[in-house]
PALUMGU-886372 format. One record per residue (C-alpha): residue number from 0; residue in three letters; x, y, z. Coordinates in Angstrom, 2 decimals. Example, Ala and Ser with C-alpha at 12.3 -4.5 7.8 and 13.67 -1.06 7.14 Angstrom:
<atoms>
<0 'Ala' <12.30 -4.50 7.80>>
<1 'Ser' <13.67 -1.06 7.14>>
</atoms>
This chain:
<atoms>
<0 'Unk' <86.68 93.01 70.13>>
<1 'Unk' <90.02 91.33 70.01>>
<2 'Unk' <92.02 94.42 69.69>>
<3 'Unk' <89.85 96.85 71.81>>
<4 'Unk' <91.07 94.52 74.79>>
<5 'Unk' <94.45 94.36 73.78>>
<6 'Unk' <95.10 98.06 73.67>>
<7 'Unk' <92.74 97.96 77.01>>
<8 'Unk' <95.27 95.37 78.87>>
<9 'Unk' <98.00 97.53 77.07>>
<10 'Unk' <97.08 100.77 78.72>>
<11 'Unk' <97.19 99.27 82.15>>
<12 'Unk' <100.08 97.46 81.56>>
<13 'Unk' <102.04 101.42 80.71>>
<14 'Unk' <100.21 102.34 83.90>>
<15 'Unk' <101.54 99.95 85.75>>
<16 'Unk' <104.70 99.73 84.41>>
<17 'Unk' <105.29 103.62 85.99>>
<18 'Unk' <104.02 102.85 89.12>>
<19 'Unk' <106.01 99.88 89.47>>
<20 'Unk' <108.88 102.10 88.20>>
<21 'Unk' <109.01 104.70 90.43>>
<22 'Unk' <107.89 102.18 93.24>>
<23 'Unk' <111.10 99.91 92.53>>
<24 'Unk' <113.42 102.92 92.06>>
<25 'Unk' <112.33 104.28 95.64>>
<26 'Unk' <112.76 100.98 97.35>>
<27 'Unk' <115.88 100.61 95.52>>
<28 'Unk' <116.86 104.07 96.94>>
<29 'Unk' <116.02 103.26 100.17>>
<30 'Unk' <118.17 99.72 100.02>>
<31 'Unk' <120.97 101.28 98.69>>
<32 'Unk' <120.69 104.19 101.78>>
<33 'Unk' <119.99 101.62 104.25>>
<34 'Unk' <122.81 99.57 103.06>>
<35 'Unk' <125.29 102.59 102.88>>
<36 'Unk' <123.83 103.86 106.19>>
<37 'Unk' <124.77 100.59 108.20>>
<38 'Unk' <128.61 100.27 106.49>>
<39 'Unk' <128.70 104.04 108.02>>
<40 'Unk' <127.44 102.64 111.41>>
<41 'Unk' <129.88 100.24 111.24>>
<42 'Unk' <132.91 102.39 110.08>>
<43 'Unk' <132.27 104.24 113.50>>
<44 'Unk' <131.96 101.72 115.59>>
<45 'Unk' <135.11 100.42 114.13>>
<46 'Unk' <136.87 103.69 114.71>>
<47 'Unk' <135.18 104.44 118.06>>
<48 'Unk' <136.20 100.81 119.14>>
<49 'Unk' <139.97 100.77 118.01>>
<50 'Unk' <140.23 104.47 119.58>>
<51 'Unk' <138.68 103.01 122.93>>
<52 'Unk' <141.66 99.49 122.76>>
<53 'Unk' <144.36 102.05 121.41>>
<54 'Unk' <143.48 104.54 124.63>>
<55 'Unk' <143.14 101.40 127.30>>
<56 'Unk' <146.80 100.24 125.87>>
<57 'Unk' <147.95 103.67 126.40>>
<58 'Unk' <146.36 103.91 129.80>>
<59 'Unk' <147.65 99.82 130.93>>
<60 'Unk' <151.33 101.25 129.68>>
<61 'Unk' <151.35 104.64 131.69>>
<62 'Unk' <149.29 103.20 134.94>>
<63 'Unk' <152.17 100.07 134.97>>
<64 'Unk' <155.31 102.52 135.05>>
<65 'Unk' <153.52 104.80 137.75>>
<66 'Unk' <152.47 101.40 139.94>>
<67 'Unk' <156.36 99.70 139.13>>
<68 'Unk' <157.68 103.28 140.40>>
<69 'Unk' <155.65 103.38 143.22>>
<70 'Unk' <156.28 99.68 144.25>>
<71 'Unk' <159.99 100.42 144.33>>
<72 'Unk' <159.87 103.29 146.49>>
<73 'Unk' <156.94 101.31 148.61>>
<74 'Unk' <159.84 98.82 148.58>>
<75 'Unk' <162.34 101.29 149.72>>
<76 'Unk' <159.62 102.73 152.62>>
<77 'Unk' <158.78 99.34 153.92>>
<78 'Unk' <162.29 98.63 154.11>>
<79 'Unk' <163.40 101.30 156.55>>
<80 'Unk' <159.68 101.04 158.43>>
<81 'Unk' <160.82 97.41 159.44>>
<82 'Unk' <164.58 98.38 160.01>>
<83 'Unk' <163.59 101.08 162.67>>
<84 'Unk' <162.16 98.47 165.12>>
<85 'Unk' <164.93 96.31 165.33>>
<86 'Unk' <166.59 96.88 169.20>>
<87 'Unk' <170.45 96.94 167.22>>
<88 'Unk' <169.79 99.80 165.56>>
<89 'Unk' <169.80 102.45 168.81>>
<90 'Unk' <173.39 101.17 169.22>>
<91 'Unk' <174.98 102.08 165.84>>
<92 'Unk' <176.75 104.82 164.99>>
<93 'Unk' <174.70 107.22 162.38>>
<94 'Unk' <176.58 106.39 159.55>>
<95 'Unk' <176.70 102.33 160.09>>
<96 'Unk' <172.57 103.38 160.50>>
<97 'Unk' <172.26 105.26 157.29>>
<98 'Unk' <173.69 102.03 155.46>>
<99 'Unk' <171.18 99.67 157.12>>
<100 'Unk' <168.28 102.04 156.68>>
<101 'Unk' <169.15 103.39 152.79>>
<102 'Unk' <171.22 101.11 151.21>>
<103 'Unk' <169.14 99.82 149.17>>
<104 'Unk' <166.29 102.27 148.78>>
<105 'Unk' <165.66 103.55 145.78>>
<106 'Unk' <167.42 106.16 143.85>>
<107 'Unk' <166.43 108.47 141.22>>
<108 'Unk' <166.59 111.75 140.46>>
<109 'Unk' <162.43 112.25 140.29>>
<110 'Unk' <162.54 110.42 143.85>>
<111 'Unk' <162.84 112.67 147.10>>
<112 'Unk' <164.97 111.55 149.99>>
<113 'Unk' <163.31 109.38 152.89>>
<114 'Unk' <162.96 110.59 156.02>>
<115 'Unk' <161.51 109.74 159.75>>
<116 'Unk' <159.28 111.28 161.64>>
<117 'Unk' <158.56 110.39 165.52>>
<118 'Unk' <155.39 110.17 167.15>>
<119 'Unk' <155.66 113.77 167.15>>
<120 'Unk' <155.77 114.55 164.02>>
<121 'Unk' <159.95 115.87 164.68>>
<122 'Unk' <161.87 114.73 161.91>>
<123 'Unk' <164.82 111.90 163.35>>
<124 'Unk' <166.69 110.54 160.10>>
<125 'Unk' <167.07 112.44 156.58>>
<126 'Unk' <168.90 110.04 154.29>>
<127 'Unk' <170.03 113.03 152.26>>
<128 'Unk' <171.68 114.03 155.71>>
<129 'Unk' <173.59 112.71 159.07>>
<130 'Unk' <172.24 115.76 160.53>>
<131 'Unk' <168.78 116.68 159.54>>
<132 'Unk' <167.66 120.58 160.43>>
<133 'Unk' <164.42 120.28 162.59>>
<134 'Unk' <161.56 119.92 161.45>>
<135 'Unk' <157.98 119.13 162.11>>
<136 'Unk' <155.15 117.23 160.34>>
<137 'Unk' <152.83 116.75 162.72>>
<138 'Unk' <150.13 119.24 161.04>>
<139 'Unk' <150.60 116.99 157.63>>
<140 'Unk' <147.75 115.01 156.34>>
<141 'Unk' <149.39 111.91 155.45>>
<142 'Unk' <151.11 111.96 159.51>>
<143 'Unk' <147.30 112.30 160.81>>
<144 'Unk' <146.20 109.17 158.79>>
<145 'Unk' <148.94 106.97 159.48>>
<146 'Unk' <148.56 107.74 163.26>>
<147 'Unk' <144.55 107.56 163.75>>
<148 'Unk' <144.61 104.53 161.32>>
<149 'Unk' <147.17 101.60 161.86>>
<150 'Unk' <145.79 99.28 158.53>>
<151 'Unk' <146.12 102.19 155.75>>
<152 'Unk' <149.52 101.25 154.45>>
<153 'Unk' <151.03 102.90 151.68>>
<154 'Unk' <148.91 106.52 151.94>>
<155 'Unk' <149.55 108.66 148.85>>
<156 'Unk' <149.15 112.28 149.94>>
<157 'Unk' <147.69 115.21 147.59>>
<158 'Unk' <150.01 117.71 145.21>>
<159 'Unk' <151.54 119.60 147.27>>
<160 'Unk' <154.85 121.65 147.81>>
<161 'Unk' <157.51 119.41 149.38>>
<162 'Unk' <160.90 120.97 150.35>>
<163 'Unk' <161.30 123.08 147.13>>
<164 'Unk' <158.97 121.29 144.79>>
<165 'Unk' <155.95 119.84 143.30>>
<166 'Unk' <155.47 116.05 144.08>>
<167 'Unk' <153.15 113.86 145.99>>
<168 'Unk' <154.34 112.32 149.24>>
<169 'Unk' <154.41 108.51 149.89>>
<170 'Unk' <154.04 107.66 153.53>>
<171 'Unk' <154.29 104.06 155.68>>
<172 'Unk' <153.40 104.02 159.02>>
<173 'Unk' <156.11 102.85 161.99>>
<174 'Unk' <154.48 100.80 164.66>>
<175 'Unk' <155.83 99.27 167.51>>
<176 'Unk' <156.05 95.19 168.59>>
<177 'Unk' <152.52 96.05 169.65>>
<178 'Unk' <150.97 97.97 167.28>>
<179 'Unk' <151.65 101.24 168.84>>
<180 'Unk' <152.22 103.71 166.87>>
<181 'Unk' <155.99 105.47 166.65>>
<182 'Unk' <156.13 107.64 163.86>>
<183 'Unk' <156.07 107.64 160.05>>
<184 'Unk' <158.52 107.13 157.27>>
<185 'Unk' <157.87 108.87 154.05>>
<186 'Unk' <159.64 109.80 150.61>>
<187 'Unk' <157.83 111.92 147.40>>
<188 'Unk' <157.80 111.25 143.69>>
<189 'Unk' <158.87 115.18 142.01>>
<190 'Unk' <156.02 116.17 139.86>>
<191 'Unk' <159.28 115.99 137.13>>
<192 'Unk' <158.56 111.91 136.76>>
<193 'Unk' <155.31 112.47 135.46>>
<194 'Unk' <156.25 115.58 133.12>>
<195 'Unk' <158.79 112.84 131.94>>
<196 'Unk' <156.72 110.62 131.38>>
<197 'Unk' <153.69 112.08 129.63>>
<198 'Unk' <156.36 114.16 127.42>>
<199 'Unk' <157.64 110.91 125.61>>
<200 'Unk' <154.14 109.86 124.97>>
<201 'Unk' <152.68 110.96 121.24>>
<202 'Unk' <149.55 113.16 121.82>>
<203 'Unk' <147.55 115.76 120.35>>
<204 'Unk' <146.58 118.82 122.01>>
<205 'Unk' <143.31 118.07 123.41>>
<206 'Unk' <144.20 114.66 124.63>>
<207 'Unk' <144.10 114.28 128.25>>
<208 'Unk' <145.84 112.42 130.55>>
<209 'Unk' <144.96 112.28 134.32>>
<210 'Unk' <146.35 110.33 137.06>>
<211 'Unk' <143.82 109.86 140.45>>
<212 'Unk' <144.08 108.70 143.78>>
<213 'Unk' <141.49 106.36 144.88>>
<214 'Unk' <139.24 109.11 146.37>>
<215 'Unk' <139.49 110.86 142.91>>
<216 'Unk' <141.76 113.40 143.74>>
<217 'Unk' <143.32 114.83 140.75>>
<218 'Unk' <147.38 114.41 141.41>>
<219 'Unk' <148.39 114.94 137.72>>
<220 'Unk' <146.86 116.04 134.46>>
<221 'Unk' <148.49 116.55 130.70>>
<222 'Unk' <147.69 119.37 129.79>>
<223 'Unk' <149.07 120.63 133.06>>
<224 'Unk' <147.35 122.98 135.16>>
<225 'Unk' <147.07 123.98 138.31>>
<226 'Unk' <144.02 124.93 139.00>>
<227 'Unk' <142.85 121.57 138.30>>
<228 'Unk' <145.72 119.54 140.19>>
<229 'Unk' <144.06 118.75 143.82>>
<230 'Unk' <140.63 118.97 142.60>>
<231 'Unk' <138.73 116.19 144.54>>
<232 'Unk' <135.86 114.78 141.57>>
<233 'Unk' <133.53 113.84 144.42>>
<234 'Unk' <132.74 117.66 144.80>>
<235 'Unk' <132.19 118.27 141.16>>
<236 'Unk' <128.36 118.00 141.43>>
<237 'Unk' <127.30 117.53 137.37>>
<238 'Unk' <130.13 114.15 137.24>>
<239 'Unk' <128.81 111.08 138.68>>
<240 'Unk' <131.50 108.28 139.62>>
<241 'Unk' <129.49 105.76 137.55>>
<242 'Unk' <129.91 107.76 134.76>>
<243 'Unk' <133.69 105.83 134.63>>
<244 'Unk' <133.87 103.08 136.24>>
<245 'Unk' <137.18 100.94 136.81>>
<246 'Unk' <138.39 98.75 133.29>>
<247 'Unk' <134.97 100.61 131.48>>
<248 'Unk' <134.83 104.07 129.29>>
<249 'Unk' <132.45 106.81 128.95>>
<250 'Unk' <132.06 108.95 125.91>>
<251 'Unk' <130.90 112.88 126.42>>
<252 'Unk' <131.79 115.70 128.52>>
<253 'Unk' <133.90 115.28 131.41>>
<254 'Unk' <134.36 116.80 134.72>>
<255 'Unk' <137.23 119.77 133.91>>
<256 'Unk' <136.17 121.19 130.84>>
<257 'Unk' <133.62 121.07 128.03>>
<258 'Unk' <135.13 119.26 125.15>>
<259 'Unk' <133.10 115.64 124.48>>
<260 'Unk' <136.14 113.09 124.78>>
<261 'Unk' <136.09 109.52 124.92>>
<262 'Unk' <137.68 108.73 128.28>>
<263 'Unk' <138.97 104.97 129.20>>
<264 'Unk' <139.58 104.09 132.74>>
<265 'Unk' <142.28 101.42 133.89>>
<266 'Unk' <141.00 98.62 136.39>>
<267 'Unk' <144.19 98.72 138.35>>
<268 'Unk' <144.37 98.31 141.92>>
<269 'Unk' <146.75 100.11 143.29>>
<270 'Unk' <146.43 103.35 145.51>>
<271 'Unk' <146.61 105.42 141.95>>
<272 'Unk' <144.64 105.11 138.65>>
<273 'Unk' <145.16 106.11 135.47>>
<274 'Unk' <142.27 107.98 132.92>>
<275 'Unk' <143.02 108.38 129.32>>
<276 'Unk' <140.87 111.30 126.90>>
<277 'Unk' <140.85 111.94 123.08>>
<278 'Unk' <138.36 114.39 121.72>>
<279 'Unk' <135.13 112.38 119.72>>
<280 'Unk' <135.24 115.16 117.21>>
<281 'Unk' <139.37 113.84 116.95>>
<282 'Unk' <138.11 109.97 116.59>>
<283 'Unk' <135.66 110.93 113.98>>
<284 'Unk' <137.15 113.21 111.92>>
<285 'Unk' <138.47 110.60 109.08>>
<286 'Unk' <135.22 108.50 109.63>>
<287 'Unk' <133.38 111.99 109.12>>
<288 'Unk' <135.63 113.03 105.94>>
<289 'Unk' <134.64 109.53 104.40>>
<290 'Unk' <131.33 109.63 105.39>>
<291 'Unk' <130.92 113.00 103.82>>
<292 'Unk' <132.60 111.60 100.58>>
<293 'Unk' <130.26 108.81 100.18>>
<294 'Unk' <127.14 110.40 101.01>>
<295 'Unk' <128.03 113.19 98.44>>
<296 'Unk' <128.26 110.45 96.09>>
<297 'Unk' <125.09 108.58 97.31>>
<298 'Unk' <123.14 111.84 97.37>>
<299 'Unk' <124.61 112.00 93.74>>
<300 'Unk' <123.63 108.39 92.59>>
<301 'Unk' <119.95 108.62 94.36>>
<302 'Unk' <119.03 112.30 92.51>>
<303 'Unk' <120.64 110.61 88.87>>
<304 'Unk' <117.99 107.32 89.89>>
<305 'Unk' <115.10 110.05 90.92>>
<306 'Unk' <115.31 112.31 88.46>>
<307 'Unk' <115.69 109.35 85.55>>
<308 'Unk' <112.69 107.33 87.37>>
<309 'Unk' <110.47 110.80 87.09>>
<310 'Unk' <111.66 111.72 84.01>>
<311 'Unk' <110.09 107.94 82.54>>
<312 'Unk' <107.03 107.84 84.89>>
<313 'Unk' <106.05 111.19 83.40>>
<314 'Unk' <107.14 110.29 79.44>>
<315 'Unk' <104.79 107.23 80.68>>
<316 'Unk' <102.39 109.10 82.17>>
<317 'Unk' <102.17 111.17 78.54>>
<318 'Unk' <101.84 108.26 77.14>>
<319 'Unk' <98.89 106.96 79.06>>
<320 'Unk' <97.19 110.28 78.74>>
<321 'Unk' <97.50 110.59 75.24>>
<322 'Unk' <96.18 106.52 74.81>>
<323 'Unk' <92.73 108.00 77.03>>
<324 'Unk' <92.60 110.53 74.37>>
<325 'Unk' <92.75 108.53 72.02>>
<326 'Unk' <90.67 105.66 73.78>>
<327 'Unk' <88.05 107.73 74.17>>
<328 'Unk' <88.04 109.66 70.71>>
<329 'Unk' <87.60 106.17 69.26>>
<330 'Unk' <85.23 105.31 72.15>>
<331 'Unk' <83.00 108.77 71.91>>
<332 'Unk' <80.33 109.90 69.34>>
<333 'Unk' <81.94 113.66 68.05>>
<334 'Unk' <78.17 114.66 67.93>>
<335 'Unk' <76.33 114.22 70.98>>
<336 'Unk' <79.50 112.94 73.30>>
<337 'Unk' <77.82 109.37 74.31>>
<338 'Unk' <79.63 106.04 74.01>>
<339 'Unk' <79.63 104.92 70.22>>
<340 'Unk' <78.80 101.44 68.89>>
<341 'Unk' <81.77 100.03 69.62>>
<342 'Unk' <82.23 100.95 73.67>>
<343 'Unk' <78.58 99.85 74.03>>
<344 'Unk' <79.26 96.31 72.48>>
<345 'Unk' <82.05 96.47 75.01>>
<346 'Unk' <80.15 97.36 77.98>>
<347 'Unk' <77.19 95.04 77.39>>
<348 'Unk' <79.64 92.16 76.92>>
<349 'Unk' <81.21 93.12 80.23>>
<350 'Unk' <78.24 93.61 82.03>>
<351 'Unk' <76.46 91.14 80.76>>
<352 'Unk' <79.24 88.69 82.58>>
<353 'Unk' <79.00 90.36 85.47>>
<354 'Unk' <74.97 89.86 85.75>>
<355 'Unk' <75.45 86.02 85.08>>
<356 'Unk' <77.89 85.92 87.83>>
<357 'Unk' <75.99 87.98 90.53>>
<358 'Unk' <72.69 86.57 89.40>>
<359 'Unk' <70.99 90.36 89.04>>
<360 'Unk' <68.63 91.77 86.18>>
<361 'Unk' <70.34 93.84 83.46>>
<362 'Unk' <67.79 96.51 81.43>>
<363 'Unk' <68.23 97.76 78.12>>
<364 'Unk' <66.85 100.70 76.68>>
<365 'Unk' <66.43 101.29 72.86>>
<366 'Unk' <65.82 104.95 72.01>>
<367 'Unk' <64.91 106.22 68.41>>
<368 'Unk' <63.54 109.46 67.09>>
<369 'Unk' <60.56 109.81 65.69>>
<370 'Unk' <60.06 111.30 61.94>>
<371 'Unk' <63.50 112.12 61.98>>
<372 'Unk' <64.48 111.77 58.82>>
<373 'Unk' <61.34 113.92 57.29>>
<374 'Unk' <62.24 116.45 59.72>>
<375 'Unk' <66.09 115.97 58.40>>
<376 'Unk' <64.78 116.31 54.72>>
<377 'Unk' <62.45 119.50 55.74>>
<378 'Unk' <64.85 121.54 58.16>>
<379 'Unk' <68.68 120.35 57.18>>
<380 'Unk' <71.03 118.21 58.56>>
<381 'Unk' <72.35 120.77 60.95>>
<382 'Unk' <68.73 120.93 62.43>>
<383 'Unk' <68.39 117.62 62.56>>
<384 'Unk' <71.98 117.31 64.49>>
<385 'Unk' <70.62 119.77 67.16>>
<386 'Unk' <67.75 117.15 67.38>>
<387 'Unk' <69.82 114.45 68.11>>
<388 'Unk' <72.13 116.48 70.64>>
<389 'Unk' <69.28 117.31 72.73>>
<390 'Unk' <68.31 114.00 72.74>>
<391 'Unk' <71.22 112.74 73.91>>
<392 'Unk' <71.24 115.85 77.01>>
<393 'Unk' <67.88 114.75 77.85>>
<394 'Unk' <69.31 110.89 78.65>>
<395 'Unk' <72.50 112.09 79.97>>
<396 'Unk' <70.42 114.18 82.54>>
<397 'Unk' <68.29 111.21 82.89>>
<398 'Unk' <71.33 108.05 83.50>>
<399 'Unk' <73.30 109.44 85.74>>
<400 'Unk' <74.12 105.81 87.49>>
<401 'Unk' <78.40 105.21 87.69>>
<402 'Unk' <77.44 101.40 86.38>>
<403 'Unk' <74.42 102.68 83.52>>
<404 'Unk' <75.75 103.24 80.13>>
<405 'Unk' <74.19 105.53 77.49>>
<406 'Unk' <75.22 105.51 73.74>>
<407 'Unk' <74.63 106.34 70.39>>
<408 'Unk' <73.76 103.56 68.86>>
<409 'Unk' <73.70 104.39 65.07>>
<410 'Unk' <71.92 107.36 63.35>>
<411 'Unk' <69.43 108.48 65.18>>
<412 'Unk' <68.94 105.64 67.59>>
<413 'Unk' <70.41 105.35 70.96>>
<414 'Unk' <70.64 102.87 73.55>>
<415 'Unk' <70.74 103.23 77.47>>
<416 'Unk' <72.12 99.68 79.12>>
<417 'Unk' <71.06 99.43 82.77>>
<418 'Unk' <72.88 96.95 84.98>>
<419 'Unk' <70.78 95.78 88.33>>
<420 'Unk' <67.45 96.81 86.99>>
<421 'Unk' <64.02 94.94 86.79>>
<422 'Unk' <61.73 95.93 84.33>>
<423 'Unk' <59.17 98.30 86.21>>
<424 'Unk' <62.70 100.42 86.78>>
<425 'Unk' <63.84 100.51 83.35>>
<426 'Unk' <60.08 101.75 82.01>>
<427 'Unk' <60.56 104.66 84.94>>
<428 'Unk' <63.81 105.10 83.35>>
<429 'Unk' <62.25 105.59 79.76>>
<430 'Unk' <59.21 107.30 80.74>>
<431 'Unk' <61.19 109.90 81.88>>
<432 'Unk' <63.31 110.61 78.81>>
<433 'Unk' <60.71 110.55 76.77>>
<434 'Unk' <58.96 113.28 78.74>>
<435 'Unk' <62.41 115.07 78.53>>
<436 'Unk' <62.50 114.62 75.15>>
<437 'Unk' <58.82 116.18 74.78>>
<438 'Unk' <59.57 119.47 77.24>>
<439 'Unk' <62.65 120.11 75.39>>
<440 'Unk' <61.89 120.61 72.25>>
<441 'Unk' <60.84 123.88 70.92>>
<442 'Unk' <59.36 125.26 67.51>>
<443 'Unk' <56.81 124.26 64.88>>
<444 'Unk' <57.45 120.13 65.34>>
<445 'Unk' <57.32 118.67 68.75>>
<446 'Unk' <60.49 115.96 69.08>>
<447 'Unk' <59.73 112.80 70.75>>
<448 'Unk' <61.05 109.35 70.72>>
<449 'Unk' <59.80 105.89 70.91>>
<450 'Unk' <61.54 103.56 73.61>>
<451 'Unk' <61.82 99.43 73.15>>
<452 'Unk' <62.78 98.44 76.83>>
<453 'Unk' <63.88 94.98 77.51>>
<454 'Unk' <65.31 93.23 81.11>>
<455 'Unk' <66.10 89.75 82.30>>
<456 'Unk' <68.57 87.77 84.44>>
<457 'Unk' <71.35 86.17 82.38>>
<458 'Unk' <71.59 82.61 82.17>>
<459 'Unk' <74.29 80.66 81.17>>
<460 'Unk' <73.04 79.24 77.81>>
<461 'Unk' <72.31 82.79 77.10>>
<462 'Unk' <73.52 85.47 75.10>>
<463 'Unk' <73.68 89.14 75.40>>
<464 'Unk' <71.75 89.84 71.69>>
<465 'Unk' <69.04 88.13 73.24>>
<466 'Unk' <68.59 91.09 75.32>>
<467 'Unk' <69.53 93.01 72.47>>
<468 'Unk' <67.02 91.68 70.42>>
<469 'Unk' <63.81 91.70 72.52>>
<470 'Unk' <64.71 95.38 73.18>>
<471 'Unk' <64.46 96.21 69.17>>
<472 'Unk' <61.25 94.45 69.28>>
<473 'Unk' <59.99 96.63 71.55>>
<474 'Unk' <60.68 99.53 70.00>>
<475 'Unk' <59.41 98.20 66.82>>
<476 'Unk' <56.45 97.53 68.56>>
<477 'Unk' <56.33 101.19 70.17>>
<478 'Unk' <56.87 102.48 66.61>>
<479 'Unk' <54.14 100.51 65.55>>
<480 'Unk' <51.46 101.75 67.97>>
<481 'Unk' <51.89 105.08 67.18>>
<482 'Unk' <55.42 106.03 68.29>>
<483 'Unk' <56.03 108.32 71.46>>
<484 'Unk' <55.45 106.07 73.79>>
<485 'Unk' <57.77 103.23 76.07>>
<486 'Unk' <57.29 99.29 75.62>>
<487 'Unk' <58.29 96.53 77.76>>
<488 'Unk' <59.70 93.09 76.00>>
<489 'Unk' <58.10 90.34 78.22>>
<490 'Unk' <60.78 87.57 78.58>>
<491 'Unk' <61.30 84.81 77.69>>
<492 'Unk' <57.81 84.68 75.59>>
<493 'Unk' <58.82 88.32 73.97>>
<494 'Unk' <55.35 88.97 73.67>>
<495 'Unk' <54.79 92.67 73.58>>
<496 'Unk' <52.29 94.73 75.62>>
<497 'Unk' <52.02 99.06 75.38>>
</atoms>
């Protein structure tokens, strides 16, 4: 008994040990993944991060030269604006003027010279000349604002083509002692600065560049191109302004071409902002190389930990199989396939606990042959084995319960163990396998069997040979009144009725 339940508890134990196994392994799998999936996560929002602080310095460094450059030459504007109103300066000779107006404006050789313009739009005062060739801008944009709207300031007009090249044109308005307007003073940055500029900055091909105005107009772009310089955002329908607002980012496609970027605006406020672009693909592509190395080697750990963990569920799988086999070639009669001695001792043990605990009836059916061994000794042992197969098809046919338990209990005897039946079910039980028994057989001798049939409700005190006794009276006493026939042990007395 001791050993049947050890090799029992063992069995499990193998069973559970492979579906622990491969459970374990798949969580460990799914750590390790989750583990290696959030140090990935984190790589690229590393890398995205230190892109978006490396483009914002980049952007803080380029939008600070453009606003110092443009605050010098505001310098330079405001300086002539305020000059041109004092009542001394209609008395001077033109050259004593161009000293007070220009001497200290700024110089360089990206910087266009300042002139004046009237009311008219007529230019007065060239400081690249004493005697400026007429001309009119009267028809410009940046003369139309200054003169419809006295509190613009410095007005930063679009690209355009300004005596002989590219630039942008800086503008201050000239207004009288009382407001009134008298004409406008204005100078241009040569789209050369910005070449300049953006040419001793570091950058790959696809990085962008682009330098706004306040009503996001494009005035300058790296790569250059004209098409695109001018272009006013607003009108771009599929590019919202609150895709990029001032000091944030935005990552995806912008509003001149196609390739996702990872743009970074500056929170400056001066009339010009700067917007700084490096492809995503660009960022990414180290994080993607190492993310590609270590997942080839994850994907290369997690099929080595699969494969082992099937390989050893399935050697343990074997293993349990072949212990079933065996199990139940120890547990199995060769001849007639019921539970042997052994399983049934088992099984009544077992369900004999399980009756005590529940409080329910448990039956037990002896079952022996009648004249079997004369009709051994008259027709041969291999007659005699048919006898006691057909036997044995006739209960099997009969106890068909998942809980009943039918055996071969030694020879030609058998038992049938019932659990949850009462008497008057158990005789119903017998009756009809010994009816069975009688329609089966064939031939000169009619088979039949005699049935001892014994049911109670364990008790603590009690044992389960008690049962097993009072049953083997009965069928002594059905052998004794004639055989064929079913009898009922009454319990506890064990007195024996037909």
């Amino acid at each position: 008994m001791f050993f049947r339940r050890h090799r029992n508890m063992t069995k499990r134990r193998w069973r559970l040990s492979g579906k622990l196994l491969i459970a374990s392994s798949v969580a460990t799998v799914i750590g390790f993944s989750a583990v290696c999936a959030s140090v990935m996560l984190d790589m690229r929002r590393s890398e995205e991060e230190l892109a978006r602080q490396t483009l914002e310095n980049l952007a803080a460094g380029i939008e600070a030269d453009i606003s110092r450059n443009l605050e010098l030459y505001d310098l330079s504007l405001r300086a002539v604006a305020s000059n041109l109103v004092m009542p001394e300066i209609e008395h001077v000779s033109k050259e004593i003027r161009h000293l007070i107006l220009f001497d200290h404006a700024a110089s360089a050789r990206h910087f266009g010279a300042i002139q004046v313009f009237d009311a008219d739009g007529k230019l007065t005062i060239d400081a690249s000349t004493l005697d400026p060739l007429p001309e009119s801008r009267s028809d410009e944009e940046y003369f139309a604002v200054h003169r419809t709207n006295p509190d613009i300031g410095l007005f930063v007009s679009k690209p355009m083509l300004h005596r002989g090249a590219f630039s942008i044109v800086l503008s201050r308005r000239i207004s009288d002692a009382h407001g009134g307007f008298v004409g406008v003073v204005a100078g241009a940055i040569r789209f050369s600065y910005f070449h300049e500029l953006f040419e001793r900055l570091n950058l790959a091909p696809d990085d962008t560049i682009t330098v706004l105005r306040r009503d996001r107009t494009i005035i300058m772009r790296k790569p250059f191109d004209l098409d695109v310089i001018g272009k006013n955002l607003a009108t771009v329908r599929s590019w919202s302004a609150d895709n990029l607002k001032a000091g944030g980012s935005y990552a995806g496609k912008g509003p001149v071409d196609a390739i996702p970027r990872l743009y970074v605006r500056r929170s400056g406020d001066g009339p010009l902002f700067v917007v700084v672009g490096k492809p995503t693909e660009a960022i990414l592509r180290m994080w993607r190389r190492e993310a590609i190395r270590i997942g080839a080697i994850m994907l290369g750990l997690i099929s080595f930990v699969l494969a082992t963990t099937f390989f050893l569920a399935r050697e343990i799988s074997r293993r349990a199989s072949a212990e079933d086999k065996l199990e139940e070639l120890a547990t199995t009669d060769s001849l007639t396939g019921l539970k042997n001695r052994r399983k049934f001792d088992a099984e009544i043990d077992t369900e004999w606990r399980r009756a005590a605990r529940q409080n329910t009836p448990l039956a037990l059916l002896m079952i022996d042959a009648d004249h079997f061994k004369a009709y051994n000794d008259t027709y041969g042992h291999q007659a005699g084995d048919q006898v006691l197969v057909g036997i044995a098809i006739c209960i099997t046919d009969t106890v068909r319960r998942a809980g009943d338990c039918a055996a071969r209990y030694g020879g030609e005897e058998f038992s049938v163990l019932l659990p949850g039946c009462a008497a008057a079910d158990a005789l119903r039980v017998a009756e009809t396998i010994r009816l069975k028994v009688m329609q089966w057989s064939e031939g000169p001798t009619v088979n039949t069997v005699s049935i001892g049939i014994a049911s109670l409700t364990p008790a603590p005190s009690m044992d389960w040979s008690l049962l097993l006794e009072a049953a083997d009276k009965a069928l002594y006493a059905a052998k004794a009144g004639g055989r064929n026939r079913s009898v009922v042990a009454e319990l506890p007395a064990l007195s024996l009725v037909a």
